[in-house]
matplotlib code that plots the C-alpha trace (Angstrom):
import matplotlib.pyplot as plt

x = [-97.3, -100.0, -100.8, -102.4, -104.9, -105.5, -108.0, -108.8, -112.1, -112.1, -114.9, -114.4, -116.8, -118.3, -115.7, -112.6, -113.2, -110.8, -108.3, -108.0, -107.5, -105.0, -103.4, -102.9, -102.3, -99.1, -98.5, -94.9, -95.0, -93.4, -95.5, -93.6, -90.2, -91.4, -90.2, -93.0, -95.6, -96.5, -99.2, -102.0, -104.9, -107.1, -110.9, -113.2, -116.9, -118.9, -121.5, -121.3, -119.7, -116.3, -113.3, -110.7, -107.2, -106.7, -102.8, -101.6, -98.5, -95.9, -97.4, -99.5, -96.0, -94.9, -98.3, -97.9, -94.4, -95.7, -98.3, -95.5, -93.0, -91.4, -92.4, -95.9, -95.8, -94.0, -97.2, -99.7, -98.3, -100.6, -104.1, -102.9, -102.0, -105.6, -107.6, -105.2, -105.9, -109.9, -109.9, -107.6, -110.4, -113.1, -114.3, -115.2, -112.5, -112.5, -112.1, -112.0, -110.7, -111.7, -108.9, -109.9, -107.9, -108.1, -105.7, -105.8, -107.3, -108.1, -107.0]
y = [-18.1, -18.0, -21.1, -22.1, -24.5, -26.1, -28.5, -30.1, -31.4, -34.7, -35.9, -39.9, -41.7, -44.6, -47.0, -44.7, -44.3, -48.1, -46.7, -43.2, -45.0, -47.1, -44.3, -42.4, -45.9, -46.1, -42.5, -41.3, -38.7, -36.3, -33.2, -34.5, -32.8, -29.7, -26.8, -25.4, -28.8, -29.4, -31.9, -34.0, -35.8, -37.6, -37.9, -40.4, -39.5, -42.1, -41.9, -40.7, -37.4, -35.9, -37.0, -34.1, -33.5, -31.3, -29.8, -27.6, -24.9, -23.1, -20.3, -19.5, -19.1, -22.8, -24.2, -22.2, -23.4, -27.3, -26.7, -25.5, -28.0, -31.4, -32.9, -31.8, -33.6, -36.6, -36.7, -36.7, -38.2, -41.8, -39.9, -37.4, -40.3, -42.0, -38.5, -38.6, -41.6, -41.0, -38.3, -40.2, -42.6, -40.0, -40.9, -38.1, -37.9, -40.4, -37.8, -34.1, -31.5, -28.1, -26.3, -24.0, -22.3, -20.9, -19.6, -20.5, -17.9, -20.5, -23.6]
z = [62.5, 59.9, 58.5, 55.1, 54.0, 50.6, 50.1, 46.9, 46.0, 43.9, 42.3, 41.5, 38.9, 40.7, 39.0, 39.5, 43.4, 44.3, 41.6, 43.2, 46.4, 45.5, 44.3, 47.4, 49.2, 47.2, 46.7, 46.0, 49.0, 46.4, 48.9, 51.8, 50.1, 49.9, 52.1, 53.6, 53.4, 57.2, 56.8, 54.5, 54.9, 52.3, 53.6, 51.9, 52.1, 53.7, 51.2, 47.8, 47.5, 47.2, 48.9, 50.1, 50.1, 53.0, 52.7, 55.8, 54.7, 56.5, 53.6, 50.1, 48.7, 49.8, 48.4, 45.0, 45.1, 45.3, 42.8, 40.1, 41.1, 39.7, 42.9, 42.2, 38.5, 40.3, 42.8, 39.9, 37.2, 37.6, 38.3, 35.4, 33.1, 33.8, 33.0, 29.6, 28.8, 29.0, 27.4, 24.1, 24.4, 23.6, 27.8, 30.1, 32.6, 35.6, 38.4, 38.1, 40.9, 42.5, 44.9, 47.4, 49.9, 53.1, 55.8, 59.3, 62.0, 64.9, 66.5]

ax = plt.figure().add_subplot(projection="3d")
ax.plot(x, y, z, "-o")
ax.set_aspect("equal")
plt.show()
């Protein structure tokens, strides 16, 4: 079986990065629903950088599927509500994000 790989690139301001981990510390696990999710794992750079979001998939179908789902909204609704909030405040965004996507040819 093919597998596929999406890992999201998140940029944190310095003063956002204990926020965005709190989020994921009390995420709603919305991803874990989804037919096709197999697995996630959030790294944290050990110096200033980007953290990652690395999600494995049964498919590119079952990740598009997420990434237009309720369940998707449901997983992002408190990091999107801080970016709206920013932005309603005239602030640049806390965090911004950069998918890229890859599919498995070796274990």
């Amino acid at each position: 079986m093919k597998r596929f790989v999406a890992i999201n690139y998140i940029q944190c301001d310095s003063h956002y990065r204990e926020r965005f981990e709190q989020l994921f510390a009390t995420r709603a696990h919305a991803i874990d629903r989804m037919p096709g999710f197999i697995d996630m794992q959030v790294l944290k750079p050990n110096q200033e950088g980007e953290y990652l979001i690395v999600s494995h998939w049964e498919s590119e179908d079952a990740f598009k599927a997420w990434t237009s789902s309720p369940e998707f909204i449901e997983g992002h609704k408190r990091g999107f509500e801080d970016i709206r909030k920013a932005r309603e405040a005239g602030q640049k965004p806390p965090m911004s994000s950069s998918f890229k996507t890859y599919e498995v040819i070796a274990n």
